[in-house]
N, C-alpha and C positions, 0 to 999 in steps of 0.2 A: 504494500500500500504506500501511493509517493505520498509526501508530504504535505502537500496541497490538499490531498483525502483524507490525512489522521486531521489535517485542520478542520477541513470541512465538518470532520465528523465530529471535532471536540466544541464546536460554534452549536451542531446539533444537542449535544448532551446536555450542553450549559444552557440552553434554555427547557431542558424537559422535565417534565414531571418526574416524580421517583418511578411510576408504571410505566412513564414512556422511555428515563434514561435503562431500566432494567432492558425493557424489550429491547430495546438497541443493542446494548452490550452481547446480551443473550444469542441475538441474531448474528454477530461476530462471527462466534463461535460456530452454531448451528449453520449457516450458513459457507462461510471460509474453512470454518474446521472440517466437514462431512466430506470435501472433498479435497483436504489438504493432510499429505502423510511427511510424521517427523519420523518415525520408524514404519520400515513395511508391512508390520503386522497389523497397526490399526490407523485411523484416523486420527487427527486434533480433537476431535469430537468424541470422540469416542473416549479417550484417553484422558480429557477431558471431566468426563461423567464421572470414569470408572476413580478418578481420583477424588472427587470433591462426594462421593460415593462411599469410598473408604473415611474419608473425615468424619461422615454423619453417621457412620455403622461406629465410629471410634470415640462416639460424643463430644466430638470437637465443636469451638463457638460456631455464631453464626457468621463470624468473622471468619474465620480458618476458613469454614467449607467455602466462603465466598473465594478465599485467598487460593485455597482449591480449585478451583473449577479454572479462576483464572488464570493462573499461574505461568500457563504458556499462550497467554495473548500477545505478547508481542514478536513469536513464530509469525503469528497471524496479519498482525499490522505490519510487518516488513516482509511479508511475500515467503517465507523461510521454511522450505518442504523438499520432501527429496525432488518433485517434478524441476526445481529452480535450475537453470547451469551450474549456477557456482556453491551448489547449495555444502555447507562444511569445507570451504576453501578460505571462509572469514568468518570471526566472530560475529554478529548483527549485535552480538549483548543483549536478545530478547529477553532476560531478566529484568535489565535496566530501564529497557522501553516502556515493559510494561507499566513495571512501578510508577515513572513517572506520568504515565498517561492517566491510569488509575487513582494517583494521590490529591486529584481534584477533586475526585469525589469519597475516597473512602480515606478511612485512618491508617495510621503507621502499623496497626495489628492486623492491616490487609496486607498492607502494600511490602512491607518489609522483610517476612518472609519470602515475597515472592521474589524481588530484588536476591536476596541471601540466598536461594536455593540452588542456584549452577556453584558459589560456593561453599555450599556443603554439599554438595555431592563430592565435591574435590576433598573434602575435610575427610567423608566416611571414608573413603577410599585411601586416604592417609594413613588412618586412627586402625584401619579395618583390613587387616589382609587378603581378606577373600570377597569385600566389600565391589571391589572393580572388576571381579569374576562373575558378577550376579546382574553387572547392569547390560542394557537391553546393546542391540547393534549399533543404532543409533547414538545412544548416550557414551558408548565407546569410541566412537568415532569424534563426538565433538570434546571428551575428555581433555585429551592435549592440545587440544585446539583456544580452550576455554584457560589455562595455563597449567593443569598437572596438578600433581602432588603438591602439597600444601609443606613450607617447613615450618620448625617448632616456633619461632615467634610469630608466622601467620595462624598457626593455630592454637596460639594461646588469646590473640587478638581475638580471634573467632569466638572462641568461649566466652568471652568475656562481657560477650554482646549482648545487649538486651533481649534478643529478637533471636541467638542464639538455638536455646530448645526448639523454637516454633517452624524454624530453619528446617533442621534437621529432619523434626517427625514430617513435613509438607518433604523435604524430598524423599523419605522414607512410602512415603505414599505414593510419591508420585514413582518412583522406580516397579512398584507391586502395580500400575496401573497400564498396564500396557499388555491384556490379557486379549486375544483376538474371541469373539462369539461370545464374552463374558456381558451377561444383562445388566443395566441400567436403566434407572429412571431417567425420565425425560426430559430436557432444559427448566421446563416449566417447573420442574418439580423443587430447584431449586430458586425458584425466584424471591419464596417467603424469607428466605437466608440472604440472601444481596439484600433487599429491600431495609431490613434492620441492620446493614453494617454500612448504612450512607452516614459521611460526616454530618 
């Protein structure tokens, strides 16, 4: 998505209703995700679900599972799938994107895990020897892309984060969410959770 479009789209947000910014967001997703793959087993959408899925079977806020679902929106707003040419040739920093697109409307206990999550993936993968065995093709592929192993004063920095925990268990989820024919509820079904983590 150029940037004349994430504009366009954030001039739409900023004037919508809480039912109308959700349905927009929502349709991000359901829309760009259904037919955009980060790994070849599922969709953005899919993967999507199955993560913000696991937050709500784990009794996480209504923050989390929002922080959940969205997590990999900025794959979405920067075009970022395997179909792309150049797609794992550059970082895009979809973490970062996200965050900051998201921080207009929701709080730091959305937005900062999701920012945090490409690094803790790197952190588990540090901390965990068998950690970077378990992740999917895709998330292997952009590992050393994203910068590697973490050493002992970035991972003591990391800990030491507010946003730290929340980090963690959102990439913990999001690594277990990448199940191909595995059922989810449907976008909708999350929208009562967004709706209560607007700023």
């Amino acid at each position: 998505m150029q940037l004349d479009k994430i504009q366009s789209l954030e001039n739409k947000l900023n004037s919508a209703s809480i039912i109308e910014r959700t349905n927009v967001l929502c349709e991000i997703i359901d829309q760009r995700g259904s037919c955009s793959f980060y790994d070849e087993e599922i969709t953005q959408l899919q993967h999507a679900l199955q993560c913000a899925t696991l937050a709500k079977e784990n009794n996480e806020s209504d923050k989390f599972i929002t922080a959940s679902l969205f997590h990999d929106l900025g794959h979405m707003l920067t075009g970022e799938d395997v179909n792309s040419h150049d797609f794992l040739n550059n970082d895009k920093y979809h973490e970062n994107v996200a965050a900051s697109f998201l921080s207009k409307y929701f709080p730091e206990e959305v937005t900062y895990p999701i920012k945090m999550h490409v690094i803790a993936k790197r952190y588990l993968c540090s901390v965990q020897s068998d950690y970077y065995d378990g992740l999917s093709d895709g998330s292997k592929r952009s590992f050393k892309l994203q910068g590697g192993y973490l050493n002992k004063d970035a991972i003591r920095k990391l800990e030491s984060h507010k946003y730290f925990e929340d980090a963690v268990r959102l990439r913990k989820y999001d690594d277990n969410a990448k199940i191909r024919g595995k059922k989810t509820e449907a976008i909708s079904f999350f929208h009562p959770f967004i709706k209560k983590s607007y700023i």
